[in-house]
N, C-alpha and C positions, 0 to 999 in steps of 0.2 A: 555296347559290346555284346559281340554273341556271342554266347558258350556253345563250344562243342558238343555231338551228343555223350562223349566218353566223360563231360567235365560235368553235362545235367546228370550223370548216371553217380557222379563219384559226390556231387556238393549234397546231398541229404548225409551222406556218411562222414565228410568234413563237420558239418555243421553239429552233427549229432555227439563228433570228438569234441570240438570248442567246447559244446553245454556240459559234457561230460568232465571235461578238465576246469572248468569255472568252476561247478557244482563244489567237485574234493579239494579245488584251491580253499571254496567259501568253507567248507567244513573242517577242514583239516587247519587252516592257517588261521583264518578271519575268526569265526566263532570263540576260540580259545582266546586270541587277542583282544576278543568284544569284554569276556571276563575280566582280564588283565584289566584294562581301563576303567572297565568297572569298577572293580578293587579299589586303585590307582582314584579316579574322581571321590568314591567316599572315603578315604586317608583326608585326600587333600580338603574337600566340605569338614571334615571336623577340625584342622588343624583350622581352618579359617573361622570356626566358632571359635573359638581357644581364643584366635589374636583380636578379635571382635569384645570376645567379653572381657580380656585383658585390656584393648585400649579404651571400654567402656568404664571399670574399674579405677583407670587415671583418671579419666574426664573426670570422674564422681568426687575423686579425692581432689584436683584441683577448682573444682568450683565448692567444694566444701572449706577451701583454703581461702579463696575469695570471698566467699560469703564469711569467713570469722573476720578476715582483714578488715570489711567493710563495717561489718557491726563495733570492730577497736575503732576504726575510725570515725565511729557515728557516735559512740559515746564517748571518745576523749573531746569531738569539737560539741556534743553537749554538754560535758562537763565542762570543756573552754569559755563558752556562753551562753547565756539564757535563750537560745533556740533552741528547741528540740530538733532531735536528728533528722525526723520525719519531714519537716520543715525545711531545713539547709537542704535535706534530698529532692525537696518537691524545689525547691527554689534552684539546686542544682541542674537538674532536670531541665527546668523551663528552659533558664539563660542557654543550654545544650543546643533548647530544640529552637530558639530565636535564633542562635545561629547558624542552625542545621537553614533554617527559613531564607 
């Protein structure tokens, strides 16, 4: 398409409004919303430690709850019989993994 010569005389000053209107759009509107979000992502980064070391805090407590269960159940079945617990568990273990096999 050819431009006219009134339209090559007038598109350097078009072009120069565009850059010019982009420019106070990025300054005025964008910039201040870059803070905003800013803001906004580190609230939300700390609220995510929080539920992080909150659901790490369970985990702790119920494998601390498993491991006591496990030790009443290691020494009532070596009180139950002359195996020791370490025993029954190595012997539990194995029969697991033969038929993991």
């Amino acid at each position: 398409m050819v431009l006219g010569p009134t339209a090559r005389m007038l598109l350097p000053y078009l072009n120069f409004t565009i850059a010019t209107s982009a420019l106070a759009f990025q300054t005025t509107v964008l910039y201040p919303w870059h803070h905003e979000l800013d803001t906004a992502f580190h609230t939300l980064r700390a609220e995510q430690l929080q539920v992080l070391k909150e659901f790490h805090e369970v985990k702790l407590g119920r494998i601390e709850e498993l491991e006591r269960r496990l030790e009443l159940a290691l020494s009532a079945t070596k009180n139950a019989s002359g195996i020791t617990g370490n025993q029954k568990l190595s012997s539990n273990v194995a029969l697991a993994f033969n038929e993991l096999t």
